[in-house]
PDB file of the backbone (N, CA, C, O) and the ligand in Angstrom, with CONECT records:
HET    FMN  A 101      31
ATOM      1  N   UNK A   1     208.529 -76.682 -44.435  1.00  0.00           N
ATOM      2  CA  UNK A   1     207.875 -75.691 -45.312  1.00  0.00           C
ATOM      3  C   UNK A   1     206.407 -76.041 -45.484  1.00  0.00           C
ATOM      4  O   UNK A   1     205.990 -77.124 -45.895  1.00  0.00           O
ATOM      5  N   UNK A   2     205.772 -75.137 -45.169  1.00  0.00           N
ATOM      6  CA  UNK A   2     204.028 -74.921 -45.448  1.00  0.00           C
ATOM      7  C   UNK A   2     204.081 -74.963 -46.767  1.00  0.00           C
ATOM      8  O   UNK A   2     204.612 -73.962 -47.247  1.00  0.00           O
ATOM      9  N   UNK A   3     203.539 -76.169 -47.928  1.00  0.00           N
ATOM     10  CA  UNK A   3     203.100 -76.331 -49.415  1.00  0.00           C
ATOM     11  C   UNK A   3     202.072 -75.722 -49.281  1.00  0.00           C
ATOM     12  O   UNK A   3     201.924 -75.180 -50.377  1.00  0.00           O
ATOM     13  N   UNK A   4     200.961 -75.348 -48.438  1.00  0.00           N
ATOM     14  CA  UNK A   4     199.454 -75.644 -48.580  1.00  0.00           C
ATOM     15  C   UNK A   4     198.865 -73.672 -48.581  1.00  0.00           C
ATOM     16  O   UNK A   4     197.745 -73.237 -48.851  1.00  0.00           O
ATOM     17  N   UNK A   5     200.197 -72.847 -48.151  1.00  0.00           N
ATOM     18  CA  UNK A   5     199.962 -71.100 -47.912  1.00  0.00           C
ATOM     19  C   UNK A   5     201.057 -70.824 -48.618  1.00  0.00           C
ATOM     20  O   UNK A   5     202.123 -71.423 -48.760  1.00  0.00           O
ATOM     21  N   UNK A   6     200.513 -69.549 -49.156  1.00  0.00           N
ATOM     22  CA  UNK A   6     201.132 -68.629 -49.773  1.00  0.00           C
ATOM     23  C   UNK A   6     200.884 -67.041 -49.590  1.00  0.00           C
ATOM     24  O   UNK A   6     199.699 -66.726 -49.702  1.00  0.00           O
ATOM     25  N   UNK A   7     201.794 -65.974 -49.326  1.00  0.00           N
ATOM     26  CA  UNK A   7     201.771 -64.925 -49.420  1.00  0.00           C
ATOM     27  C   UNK A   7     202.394 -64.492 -50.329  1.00  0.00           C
ATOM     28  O   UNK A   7     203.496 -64.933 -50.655  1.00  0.00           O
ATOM     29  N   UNK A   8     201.611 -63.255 -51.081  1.00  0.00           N
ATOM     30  CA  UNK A   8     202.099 -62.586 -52.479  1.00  0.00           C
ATOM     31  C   UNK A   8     201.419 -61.491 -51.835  1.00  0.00           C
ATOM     32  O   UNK A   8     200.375 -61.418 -51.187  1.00  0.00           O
ATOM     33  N   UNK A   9     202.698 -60.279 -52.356  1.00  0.00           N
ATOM     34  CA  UNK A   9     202.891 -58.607 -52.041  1.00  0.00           C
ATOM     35  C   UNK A   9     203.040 -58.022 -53.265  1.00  0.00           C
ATOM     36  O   UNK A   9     203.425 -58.608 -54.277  1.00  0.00           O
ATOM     37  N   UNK A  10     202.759 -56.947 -53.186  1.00  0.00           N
ATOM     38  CA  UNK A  10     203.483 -56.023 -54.100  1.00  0.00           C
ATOM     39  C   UNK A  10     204.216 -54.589 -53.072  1.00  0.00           C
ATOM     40  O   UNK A  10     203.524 -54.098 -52.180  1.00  0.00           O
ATOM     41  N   UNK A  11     205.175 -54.231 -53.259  1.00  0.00           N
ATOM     42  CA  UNK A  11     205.938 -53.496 -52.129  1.00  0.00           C
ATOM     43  C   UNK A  11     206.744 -52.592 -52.708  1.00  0.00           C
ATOM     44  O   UNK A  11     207.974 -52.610 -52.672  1.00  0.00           O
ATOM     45  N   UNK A  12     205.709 -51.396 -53.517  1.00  0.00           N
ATOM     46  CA  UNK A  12     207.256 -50.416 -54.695  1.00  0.00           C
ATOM     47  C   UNK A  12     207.591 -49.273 -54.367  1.00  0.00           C
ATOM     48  O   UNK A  12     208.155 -48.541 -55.180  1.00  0.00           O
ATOM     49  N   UNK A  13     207.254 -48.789 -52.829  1.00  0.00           N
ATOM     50  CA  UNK A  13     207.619 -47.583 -52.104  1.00  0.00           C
ATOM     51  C   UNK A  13     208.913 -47.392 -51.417  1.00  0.00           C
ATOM     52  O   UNK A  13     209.964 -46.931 -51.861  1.00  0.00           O
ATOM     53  N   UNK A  14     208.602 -47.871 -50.164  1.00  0.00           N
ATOM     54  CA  UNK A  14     209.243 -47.974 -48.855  1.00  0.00           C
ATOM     55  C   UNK A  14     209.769 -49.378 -48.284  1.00  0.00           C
ATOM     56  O   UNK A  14     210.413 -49.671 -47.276  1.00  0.00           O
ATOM     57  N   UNK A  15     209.044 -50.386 -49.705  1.00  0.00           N
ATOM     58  CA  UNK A  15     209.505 -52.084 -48.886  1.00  0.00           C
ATOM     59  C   UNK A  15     208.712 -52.075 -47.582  1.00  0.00           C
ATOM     60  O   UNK A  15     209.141 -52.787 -46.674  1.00  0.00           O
ATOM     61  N   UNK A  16     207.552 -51.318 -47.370  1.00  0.00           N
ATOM     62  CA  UNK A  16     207.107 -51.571 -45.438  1.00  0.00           C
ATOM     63  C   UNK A  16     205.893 -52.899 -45.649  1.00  0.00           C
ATOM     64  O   UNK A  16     205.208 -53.471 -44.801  1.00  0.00           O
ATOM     65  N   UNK A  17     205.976 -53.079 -47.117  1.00  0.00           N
ATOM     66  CA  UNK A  17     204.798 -54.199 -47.489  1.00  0.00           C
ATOM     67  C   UNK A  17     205.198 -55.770 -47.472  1.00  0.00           C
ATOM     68  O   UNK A  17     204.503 -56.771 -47.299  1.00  0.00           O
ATOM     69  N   UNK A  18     206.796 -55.577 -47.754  1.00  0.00           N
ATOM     70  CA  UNK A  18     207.474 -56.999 -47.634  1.00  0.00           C
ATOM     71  C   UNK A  18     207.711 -57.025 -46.260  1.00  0.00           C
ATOM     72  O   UNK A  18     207.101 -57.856 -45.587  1.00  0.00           O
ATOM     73  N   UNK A  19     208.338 -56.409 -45.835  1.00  0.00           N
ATOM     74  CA  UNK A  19     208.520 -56.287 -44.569  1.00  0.00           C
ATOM     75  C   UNK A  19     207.843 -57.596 -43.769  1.00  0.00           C
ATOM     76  O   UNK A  19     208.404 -58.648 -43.464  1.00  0.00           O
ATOM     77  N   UNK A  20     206.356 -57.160 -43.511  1.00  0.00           N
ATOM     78  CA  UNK A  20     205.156 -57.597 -43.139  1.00  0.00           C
ATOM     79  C   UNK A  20     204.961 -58.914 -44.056  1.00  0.00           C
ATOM     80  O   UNK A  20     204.818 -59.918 -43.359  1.00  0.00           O
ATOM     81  N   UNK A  21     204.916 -59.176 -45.553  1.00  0.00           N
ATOM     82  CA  UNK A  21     205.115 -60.473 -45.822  1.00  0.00           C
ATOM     83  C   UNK A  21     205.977 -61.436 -45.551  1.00  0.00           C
ATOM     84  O   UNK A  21     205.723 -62.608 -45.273  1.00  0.00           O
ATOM     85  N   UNK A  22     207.382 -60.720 -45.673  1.00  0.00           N
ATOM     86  CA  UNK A  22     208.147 -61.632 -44.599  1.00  0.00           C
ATOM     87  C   UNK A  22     208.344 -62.240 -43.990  1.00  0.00           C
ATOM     88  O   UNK A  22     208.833 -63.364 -44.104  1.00  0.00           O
ATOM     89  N   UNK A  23     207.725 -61.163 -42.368  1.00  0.00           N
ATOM     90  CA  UNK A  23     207.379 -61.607 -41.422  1.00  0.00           C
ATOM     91  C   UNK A  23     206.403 -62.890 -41.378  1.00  0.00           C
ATOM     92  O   UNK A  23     206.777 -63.960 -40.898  1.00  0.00           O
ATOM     93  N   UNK A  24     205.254 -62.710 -41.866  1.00  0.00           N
ATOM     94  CA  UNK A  24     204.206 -63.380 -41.792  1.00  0.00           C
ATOM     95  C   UNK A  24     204.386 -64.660 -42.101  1.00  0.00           C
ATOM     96  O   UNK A  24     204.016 -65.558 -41.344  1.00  0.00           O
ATOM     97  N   UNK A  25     205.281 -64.993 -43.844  1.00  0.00           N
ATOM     98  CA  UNK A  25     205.729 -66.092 -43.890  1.00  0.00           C
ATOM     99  C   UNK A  25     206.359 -66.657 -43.019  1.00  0.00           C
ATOM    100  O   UNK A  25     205.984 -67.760 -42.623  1.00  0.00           O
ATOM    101  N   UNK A  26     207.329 -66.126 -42.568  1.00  0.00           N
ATOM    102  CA  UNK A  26     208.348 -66.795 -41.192  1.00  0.00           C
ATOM    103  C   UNK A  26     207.907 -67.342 -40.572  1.00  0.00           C
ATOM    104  O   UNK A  26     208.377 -68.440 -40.273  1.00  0.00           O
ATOM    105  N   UNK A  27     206.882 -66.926 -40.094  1.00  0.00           N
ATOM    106  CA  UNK A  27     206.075 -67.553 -38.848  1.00  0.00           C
ATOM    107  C   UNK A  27     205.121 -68.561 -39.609  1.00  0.00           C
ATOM    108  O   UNK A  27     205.172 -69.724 -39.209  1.00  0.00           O
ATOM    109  N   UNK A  28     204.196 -68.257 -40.725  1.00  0.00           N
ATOM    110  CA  UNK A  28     204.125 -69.045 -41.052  1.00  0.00           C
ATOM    111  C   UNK A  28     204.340 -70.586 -41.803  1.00  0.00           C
ATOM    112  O   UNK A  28     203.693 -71.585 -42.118  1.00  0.00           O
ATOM    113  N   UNK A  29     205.743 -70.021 -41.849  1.00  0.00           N
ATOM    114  CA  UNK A  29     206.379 -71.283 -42.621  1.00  0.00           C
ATOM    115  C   UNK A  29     206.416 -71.532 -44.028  1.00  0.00           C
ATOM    116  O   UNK A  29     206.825 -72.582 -44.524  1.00  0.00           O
ATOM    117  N   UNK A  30     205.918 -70.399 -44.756  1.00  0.00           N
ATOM    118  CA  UNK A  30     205.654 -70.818 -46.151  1.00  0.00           C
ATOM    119  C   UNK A  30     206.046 -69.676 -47.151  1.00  0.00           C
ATOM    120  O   UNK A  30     206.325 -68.634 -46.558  1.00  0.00           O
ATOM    121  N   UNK A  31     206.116 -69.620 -48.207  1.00  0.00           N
ATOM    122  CA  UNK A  31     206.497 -68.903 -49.331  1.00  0.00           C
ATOM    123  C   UNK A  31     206.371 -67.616 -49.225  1.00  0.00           C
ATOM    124  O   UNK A  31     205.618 -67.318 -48.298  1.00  0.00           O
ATOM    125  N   UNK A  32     206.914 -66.488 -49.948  1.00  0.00           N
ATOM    126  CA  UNK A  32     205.849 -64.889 -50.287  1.00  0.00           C
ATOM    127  C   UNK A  32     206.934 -64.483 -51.351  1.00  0.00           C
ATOM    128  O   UNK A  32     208.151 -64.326 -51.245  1.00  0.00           O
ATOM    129  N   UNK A  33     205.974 -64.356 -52.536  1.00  0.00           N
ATOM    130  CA  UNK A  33     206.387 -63.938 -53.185  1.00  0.00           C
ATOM    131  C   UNK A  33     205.865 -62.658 -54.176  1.00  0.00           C
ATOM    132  O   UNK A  33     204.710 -62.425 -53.817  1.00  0.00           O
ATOM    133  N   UNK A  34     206.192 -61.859 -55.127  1.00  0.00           N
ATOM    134  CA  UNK A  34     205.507 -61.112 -55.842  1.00  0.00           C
ATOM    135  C   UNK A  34     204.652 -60.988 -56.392  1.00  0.00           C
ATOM    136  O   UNK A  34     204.989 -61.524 -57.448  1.00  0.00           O
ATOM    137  N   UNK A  35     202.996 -60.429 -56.622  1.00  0.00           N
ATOM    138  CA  UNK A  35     201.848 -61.045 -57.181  1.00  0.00           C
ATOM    139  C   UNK A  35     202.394 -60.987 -58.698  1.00  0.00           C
ATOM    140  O   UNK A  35     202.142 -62.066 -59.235  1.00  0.00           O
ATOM    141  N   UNK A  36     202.949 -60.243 -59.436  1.00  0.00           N
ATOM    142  CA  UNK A  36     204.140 -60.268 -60.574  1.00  0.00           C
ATOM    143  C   UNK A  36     204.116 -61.441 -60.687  1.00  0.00           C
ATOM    144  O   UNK A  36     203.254 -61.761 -61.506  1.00  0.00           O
ATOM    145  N   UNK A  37     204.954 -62.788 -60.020  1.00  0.00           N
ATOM    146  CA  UNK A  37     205.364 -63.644 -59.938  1.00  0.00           C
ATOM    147  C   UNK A  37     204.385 -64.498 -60.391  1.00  0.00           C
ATOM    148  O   UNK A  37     204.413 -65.140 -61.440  1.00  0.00           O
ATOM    149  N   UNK A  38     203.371 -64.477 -59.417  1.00  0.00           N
ATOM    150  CA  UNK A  38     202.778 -65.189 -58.916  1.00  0.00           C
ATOM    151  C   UNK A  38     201.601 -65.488 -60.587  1.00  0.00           C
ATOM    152  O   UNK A  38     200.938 -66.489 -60.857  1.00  0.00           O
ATOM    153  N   UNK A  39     201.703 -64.595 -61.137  1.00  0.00           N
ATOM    154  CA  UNK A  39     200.681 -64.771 -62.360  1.00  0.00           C
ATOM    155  C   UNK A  39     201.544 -65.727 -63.495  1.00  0.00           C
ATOM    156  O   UNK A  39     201.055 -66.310 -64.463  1.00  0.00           O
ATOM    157  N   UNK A  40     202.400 -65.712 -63.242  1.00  0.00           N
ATOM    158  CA  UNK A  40     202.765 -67.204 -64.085  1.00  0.00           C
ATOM    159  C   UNK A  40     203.447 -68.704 -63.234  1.00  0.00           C
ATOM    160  O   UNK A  40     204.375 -69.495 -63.404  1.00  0.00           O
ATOM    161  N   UNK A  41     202.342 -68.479 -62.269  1.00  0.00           N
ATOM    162  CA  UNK A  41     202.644 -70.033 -61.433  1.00  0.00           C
ATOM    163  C   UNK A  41     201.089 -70.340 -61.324  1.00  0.00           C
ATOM    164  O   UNK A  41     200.156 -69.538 -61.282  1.00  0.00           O
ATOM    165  N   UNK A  42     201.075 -71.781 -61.291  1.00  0.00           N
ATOM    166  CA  UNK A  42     199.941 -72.436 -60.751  1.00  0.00           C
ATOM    167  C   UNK A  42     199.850 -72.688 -59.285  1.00  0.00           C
ATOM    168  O   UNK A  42     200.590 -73.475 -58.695  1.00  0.00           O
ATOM    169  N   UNK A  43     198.351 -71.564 -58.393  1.00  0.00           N
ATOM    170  CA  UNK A  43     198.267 -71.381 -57.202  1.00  0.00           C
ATOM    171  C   UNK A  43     196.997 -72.475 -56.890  1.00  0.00           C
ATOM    172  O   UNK A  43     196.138 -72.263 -56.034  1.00  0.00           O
ATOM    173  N   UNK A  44     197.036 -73.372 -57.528  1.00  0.00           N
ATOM    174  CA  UNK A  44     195.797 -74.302 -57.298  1.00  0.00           C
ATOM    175  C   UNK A  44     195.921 -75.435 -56.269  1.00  0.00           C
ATOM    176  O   UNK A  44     195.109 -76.269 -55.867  1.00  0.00           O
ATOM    177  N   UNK A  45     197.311 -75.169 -55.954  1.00  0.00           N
ATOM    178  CA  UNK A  45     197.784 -76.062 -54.877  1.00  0.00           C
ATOM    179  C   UNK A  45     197.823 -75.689 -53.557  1.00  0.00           C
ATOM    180  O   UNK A  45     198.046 -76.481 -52.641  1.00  0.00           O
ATOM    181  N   UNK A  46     197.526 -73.998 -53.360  1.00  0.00           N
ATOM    182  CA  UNK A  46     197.262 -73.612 -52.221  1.00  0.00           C
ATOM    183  C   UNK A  46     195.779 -73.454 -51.711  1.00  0.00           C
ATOM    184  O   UNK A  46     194.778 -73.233 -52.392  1.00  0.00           O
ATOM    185  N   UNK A  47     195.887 -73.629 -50.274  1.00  0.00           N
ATOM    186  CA  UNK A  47     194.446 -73.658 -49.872  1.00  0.00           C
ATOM    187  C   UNK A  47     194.389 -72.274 -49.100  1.00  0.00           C
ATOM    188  O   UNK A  47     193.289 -71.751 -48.920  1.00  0.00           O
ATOM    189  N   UNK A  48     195.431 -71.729 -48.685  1.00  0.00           N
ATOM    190  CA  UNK A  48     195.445 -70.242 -48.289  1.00  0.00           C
ATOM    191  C   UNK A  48     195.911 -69.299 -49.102  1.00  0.00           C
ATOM    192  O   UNK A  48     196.956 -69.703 -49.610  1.00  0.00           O
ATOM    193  N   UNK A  49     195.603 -68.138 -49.495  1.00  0.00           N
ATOM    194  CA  UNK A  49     196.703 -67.344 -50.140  1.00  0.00           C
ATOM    195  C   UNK A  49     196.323 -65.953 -49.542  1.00  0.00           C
ATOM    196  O   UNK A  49     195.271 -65.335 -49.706  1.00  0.00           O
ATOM    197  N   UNK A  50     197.629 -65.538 -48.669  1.00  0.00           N
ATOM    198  CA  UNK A  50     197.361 -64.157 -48.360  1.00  0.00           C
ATOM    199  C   UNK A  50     197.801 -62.822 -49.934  1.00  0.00           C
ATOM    200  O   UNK A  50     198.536 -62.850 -50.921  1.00  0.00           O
ATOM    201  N   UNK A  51     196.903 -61.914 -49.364  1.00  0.00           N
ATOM    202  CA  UNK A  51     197.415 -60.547 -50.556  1.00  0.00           C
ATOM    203  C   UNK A  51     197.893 -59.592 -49.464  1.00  0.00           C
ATOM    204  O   UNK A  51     197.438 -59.544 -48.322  1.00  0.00           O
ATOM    205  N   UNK A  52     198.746 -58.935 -49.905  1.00  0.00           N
ATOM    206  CA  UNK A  52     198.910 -57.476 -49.045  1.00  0.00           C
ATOM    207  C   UNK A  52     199.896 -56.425 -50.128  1.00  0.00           C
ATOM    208  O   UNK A  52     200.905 -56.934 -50.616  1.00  0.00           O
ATOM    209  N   UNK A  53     199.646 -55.356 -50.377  1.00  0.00           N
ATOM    210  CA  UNK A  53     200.425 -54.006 -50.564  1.00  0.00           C
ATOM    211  C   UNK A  53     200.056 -52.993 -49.862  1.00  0.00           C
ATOM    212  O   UNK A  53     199.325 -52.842 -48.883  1.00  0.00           O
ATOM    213  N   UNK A  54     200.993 -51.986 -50.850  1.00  0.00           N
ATOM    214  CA  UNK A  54     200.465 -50.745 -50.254  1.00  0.00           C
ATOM    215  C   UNK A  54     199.298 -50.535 -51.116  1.00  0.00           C
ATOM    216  O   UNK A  54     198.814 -51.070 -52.113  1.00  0.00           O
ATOM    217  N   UNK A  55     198.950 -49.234 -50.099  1.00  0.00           N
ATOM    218  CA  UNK A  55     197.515 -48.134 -51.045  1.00  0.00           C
ATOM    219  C   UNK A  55     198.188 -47.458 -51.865  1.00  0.00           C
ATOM    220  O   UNK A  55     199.002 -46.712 -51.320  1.00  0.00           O
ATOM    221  N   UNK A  56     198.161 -47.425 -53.134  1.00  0.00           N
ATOM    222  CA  UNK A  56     198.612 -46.149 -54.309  1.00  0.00           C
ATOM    223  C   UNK A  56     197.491 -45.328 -55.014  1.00  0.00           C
ATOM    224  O   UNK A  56     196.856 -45.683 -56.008  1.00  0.00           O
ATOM    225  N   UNK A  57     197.380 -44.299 -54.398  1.00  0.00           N
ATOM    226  CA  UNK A  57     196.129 -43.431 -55.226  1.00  0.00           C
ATOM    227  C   UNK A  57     194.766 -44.072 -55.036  1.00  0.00           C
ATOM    228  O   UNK A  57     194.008 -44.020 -56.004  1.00  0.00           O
ATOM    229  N   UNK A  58     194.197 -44.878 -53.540  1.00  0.00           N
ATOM    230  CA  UNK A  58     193.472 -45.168 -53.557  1.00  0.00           C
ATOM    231  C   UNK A  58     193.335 -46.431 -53.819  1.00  0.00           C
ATOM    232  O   UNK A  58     192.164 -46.736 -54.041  1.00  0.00           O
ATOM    233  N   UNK A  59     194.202 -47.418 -53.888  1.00  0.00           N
ATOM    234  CA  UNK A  59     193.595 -48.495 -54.170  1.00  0.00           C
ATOM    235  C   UNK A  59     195.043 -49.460 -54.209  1.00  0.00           C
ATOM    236  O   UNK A  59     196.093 -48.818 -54.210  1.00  0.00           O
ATOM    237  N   UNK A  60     195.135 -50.916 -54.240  1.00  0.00           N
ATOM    238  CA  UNK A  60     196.270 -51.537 -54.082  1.00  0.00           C
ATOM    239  C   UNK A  60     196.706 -51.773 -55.015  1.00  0.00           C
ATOM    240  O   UNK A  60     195.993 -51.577 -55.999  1.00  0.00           O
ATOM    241  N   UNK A  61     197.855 -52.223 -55.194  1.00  0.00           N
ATOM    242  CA  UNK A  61     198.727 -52.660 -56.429  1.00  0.00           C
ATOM    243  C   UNK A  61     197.446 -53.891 -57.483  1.00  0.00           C
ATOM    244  O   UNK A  61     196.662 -54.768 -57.120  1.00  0.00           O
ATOM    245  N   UNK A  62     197.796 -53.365 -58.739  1.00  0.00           N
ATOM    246  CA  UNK A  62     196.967 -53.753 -59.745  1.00  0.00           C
ATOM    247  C   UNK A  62     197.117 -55.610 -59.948  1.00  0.00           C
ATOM    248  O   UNK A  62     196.320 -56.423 -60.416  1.00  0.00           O
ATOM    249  N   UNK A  63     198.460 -55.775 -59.381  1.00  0.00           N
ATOM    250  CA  UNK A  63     198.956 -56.830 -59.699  1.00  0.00           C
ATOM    251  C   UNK A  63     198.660 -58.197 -58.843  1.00  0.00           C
ATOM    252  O   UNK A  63     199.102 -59.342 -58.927  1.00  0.00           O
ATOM    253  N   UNK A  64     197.476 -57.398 -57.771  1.00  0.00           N
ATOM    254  CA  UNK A  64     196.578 -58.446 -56.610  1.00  0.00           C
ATOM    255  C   UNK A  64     195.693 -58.595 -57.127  1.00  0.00           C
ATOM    256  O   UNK A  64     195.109 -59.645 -56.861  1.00  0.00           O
ATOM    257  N   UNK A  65     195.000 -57.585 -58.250  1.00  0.00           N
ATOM    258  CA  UNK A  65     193.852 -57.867 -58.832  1.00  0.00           C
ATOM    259  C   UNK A  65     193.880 -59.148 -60.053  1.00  0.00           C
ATOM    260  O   UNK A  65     193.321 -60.243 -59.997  1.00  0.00           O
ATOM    261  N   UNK A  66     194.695 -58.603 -61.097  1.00  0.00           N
ATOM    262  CA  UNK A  66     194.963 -59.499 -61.576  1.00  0.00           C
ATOM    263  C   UNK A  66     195.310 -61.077 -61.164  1.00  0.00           C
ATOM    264  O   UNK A  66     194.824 -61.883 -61.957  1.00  0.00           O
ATOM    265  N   UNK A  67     195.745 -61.412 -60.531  1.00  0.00           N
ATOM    266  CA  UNK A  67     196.075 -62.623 -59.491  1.00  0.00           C
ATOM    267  C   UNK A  67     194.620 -63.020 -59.253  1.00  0.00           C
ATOM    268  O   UNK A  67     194.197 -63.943 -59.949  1.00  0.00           O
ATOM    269  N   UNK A  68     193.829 -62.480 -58.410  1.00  0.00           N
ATOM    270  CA  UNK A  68     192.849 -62.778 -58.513  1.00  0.00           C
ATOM    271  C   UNK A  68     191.434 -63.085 -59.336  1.00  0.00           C
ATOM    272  O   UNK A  68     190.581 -63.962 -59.199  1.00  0.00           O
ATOM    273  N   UNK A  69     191.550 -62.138 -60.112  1.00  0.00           N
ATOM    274  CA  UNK A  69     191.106 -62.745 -61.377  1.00  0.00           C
ATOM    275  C   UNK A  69     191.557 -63.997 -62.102  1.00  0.00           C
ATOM    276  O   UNK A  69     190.673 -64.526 -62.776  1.00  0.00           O
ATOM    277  N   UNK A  70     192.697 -64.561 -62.109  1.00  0.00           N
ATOM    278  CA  UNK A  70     193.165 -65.257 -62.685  1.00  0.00           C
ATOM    279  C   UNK A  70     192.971 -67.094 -62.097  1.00  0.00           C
ATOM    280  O   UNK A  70     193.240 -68.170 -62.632  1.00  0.00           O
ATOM    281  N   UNK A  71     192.335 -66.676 -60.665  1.00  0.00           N
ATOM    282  CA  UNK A  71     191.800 -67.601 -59.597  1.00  0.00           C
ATOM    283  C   UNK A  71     190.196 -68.020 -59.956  1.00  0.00           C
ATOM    284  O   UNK A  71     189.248 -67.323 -60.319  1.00  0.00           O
ATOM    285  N   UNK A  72     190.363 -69.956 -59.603  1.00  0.00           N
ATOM    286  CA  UNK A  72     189.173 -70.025 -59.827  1.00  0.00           C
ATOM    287  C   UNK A  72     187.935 -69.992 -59.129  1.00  0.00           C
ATOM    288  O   UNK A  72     186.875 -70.101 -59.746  1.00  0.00           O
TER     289      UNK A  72
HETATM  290  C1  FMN A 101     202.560 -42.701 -55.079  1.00  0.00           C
HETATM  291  C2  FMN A 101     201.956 -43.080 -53.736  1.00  0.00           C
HETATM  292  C3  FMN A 101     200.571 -43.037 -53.558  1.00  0.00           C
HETATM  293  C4  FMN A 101     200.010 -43.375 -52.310  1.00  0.00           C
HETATM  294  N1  FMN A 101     198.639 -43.331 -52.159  1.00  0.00           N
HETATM  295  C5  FMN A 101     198.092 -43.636 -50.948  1.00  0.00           C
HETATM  296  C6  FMN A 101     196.673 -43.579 -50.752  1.00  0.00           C
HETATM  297  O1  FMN A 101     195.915 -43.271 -51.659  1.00  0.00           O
HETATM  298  N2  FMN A 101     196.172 -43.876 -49.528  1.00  0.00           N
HETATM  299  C7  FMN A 101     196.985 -44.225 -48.480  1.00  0.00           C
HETATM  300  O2  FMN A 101     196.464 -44.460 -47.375  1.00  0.00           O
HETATM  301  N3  FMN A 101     198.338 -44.307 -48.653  1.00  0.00           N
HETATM  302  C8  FMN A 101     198.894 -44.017 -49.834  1.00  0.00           C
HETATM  303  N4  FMN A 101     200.270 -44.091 -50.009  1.00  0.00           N
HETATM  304  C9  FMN A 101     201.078 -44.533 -48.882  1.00  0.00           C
HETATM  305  C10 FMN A 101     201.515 -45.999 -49.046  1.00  0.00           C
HETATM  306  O3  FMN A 101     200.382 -46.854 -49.148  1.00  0.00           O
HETATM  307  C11 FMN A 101     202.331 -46.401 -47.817  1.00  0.00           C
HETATM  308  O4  FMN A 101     203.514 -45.617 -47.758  1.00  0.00           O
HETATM  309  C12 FMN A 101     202.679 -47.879 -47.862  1.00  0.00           C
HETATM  310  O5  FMN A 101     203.255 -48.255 -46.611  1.00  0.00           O
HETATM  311  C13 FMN A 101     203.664 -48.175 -48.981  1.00  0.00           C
HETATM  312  O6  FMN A 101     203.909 -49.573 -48.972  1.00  0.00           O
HETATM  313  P1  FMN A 101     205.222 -50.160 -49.661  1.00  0.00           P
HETATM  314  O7  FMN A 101     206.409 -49.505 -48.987  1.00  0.00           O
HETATM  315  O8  FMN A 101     205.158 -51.628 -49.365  1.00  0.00           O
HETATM  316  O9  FMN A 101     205.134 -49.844 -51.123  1.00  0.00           O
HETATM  317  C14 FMN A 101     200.833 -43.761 -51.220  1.00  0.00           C
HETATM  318  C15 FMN A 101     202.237 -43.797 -51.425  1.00  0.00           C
HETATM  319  C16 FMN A 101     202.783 -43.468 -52.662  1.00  0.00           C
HETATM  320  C17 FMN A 101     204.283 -43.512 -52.856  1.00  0.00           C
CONECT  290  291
CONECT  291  290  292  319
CONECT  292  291  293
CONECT  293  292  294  317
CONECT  294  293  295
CONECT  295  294  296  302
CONECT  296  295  297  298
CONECT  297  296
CONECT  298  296  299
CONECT  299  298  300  301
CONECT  300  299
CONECT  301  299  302
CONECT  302  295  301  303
CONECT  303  302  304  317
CONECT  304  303  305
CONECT  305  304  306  307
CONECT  306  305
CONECT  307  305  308  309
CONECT  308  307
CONECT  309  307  310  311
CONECT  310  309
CONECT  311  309  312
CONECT  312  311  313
CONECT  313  312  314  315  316
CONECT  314  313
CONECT  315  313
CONECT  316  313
CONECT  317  293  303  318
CONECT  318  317  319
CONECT  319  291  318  320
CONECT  320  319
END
């Protein structure tokens, strides 16, 4: 297991967003979990962190933003 990456999705349509996190982890070897999630864990231990959702009305799930904000 990759400690050092992390992928966090948000996926509330079709699931075609996990899908692709999934995947990505697999191969990469490491975690993906919900940016939901992800705002009450400490990500200071990763040196990668992928984002991915869908587009809703223009713009991605609110819950990547937040995450990121929450980054130092
Ligand atoms: C309510 C809603 C709003 C959407 N708005 C957009 C949009 O503004 N632009 C776009 O390109 N796609 C838009 N889509 C398409 C989704 O981004 C696309 O289906 C995506 O693959 C959904 O990912 P998910 O299945 O992981 O949730 C929208 C879909 C829904 C259901």
């Amino acid at each position: 297991m990759n400690h050092k990456i992390i992928v966090l999705y948000e996926s509330i349509y079709n699931g075609n967003t996990i899908k692709l996190a999934r995947s990505m982890a697999q191969t990469l070897g490491c975690r993906f979990i919900q940016a939901q999630q992800a705002l009450t864990e400490d990500l200071s231990q990763y040196s990668a962190i992928g984002f991915g959702s869908g587009i809703y009305f223009g713009t991605h799930h609110p819950a990547l933003f937040e995450v990121v904000e929450k980054l130092d």
